[in-house]
C-alpha positions as CSV (number, residue, x, y, z in Angstrom):
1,X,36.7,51.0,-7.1
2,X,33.6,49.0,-7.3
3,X,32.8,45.0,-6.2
4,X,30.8,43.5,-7.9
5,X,31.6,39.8,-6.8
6,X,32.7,37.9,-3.9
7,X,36.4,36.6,-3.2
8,X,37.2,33.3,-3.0
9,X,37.9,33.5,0.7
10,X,34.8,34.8,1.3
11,X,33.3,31.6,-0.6
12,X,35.4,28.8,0.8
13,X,34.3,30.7,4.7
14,X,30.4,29.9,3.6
15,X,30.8,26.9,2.2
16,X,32.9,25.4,5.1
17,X,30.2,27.1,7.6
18,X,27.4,25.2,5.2
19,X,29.3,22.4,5.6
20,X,29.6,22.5,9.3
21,X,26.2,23.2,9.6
22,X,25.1,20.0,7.7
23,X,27.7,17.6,9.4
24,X,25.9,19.0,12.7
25,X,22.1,18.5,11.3
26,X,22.3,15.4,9.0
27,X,23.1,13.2,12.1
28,X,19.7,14.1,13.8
29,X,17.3,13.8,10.5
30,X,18.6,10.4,9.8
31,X,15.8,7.7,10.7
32,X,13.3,10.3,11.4
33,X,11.6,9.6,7.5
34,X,11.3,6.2,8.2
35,X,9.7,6.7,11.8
36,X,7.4,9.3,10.2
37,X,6.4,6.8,7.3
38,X,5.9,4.4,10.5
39,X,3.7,7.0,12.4
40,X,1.9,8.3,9.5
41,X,1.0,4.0,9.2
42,X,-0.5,4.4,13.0
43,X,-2.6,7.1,12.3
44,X,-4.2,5.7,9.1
45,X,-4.6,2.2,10.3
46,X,-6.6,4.0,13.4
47,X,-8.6,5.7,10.8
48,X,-9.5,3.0,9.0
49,X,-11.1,1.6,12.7
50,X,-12.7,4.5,14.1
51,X,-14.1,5.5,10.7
52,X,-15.0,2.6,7.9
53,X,-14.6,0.1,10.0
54,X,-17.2,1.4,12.7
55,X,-19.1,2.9,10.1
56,X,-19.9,-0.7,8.2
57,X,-20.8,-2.4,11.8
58,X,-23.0,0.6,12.2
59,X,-24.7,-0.4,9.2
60,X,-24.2,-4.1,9.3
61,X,-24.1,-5.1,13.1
62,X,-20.8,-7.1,12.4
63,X,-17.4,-5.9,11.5
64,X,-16.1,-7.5,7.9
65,X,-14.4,-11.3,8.3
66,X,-11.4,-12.0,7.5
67,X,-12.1,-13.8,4.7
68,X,-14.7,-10.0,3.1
69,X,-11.6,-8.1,4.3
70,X,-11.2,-4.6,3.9
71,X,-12.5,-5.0,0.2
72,X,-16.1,-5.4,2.0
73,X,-15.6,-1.5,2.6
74,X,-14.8,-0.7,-1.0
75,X,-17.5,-1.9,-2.8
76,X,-20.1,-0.1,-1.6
77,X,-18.2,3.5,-2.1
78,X,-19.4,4.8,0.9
79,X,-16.6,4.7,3.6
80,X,-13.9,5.6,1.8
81,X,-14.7,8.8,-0.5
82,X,-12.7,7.7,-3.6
83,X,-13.9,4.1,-3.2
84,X,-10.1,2.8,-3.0
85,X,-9.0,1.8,0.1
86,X,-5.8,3.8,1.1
87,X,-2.4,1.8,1.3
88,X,0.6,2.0,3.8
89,X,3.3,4.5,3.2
90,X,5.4,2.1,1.3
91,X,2.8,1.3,-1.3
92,X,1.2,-2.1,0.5
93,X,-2.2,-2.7,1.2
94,X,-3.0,-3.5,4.8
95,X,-3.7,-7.1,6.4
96,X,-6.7,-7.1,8.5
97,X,-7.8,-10.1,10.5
98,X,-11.2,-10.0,12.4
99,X,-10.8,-12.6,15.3
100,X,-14.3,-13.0,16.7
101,X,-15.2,-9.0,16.5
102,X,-11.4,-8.0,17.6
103,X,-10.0,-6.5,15.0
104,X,-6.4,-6.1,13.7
105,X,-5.0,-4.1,11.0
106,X,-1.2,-5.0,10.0
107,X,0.9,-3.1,7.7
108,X,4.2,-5.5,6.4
109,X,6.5,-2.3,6.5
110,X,9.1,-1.3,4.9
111,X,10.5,-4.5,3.8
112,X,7.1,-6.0,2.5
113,X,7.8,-9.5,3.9
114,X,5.8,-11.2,7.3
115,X,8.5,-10.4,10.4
116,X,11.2,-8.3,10.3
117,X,13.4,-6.1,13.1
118,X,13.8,-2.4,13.7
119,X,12.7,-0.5,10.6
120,X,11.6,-3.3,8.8
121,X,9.4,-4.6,12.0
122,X,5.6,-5.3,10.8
123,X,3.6,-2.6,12.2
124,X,0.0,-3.8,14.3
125,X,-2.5,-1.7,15.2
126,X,-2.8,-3.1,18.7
127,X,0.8,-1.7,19.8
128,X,0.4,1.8,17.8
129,X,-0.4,4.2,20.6
């Protein structure tokens, strides 16, 4: 006689074994989205230093004030390739502050509010590594 379809032992062994499997796997992906979304932050805010932001006081001797902000390397088109100035990974644009030539880039995080603890911790470009 010929089979054509599984039995329902068969099914309830895979889907416990699925099951299993996820119970053991969830546990160590959880966090690891928001840590990436924090990392991913890092690397852009360092781009946005060692590329645009060197690239303007190349051209201009000074790095933007705080008060020209970032949009000082928008409006020319030229350091950034669309012309827009990239935003964090949770939609915000980025705080910069030039403090006599030493720069700092801030993203609000996750929250969107000034402060914040563990995930929703303001991200800095001094302390990304």
């Amino acid at each position: 006689m010929k089979r054509n379809a599984f039995s329902l032992i068969e099914l309830m062994i895979v889907i416990v074994i699925l099951g299993l499997l996820a119970a053991m796997v969830m546990p160590s992906l959880t966090g690891k989205g928001e840590q990436a979304k924090r990392d991913l932050v890092c690397v852009q805010m360092k781009s946005i230093y060692n590329g645009a932001l060197d690239m303007y006081k190349i051209d201009n001797s000074v790095y933007p004030s705080t008060e020209e902000g970032l949009q000082a390397l928008t409006h020319s088109g030229k350091y950034f390739k669309d012309g827009k100035m990239p935003k964090d990974s949770w939609g915000n644009e980025f705080i910069y502050i030039n403090n006599d030539g030493k720069i700092e880039l801030i993203s609000l995080g996750a929250d969107k509010k000034e402060g914040g603890k563990n995930e929703a911790a303001d991200i800095k470009l001094s302390e990304c590594k």
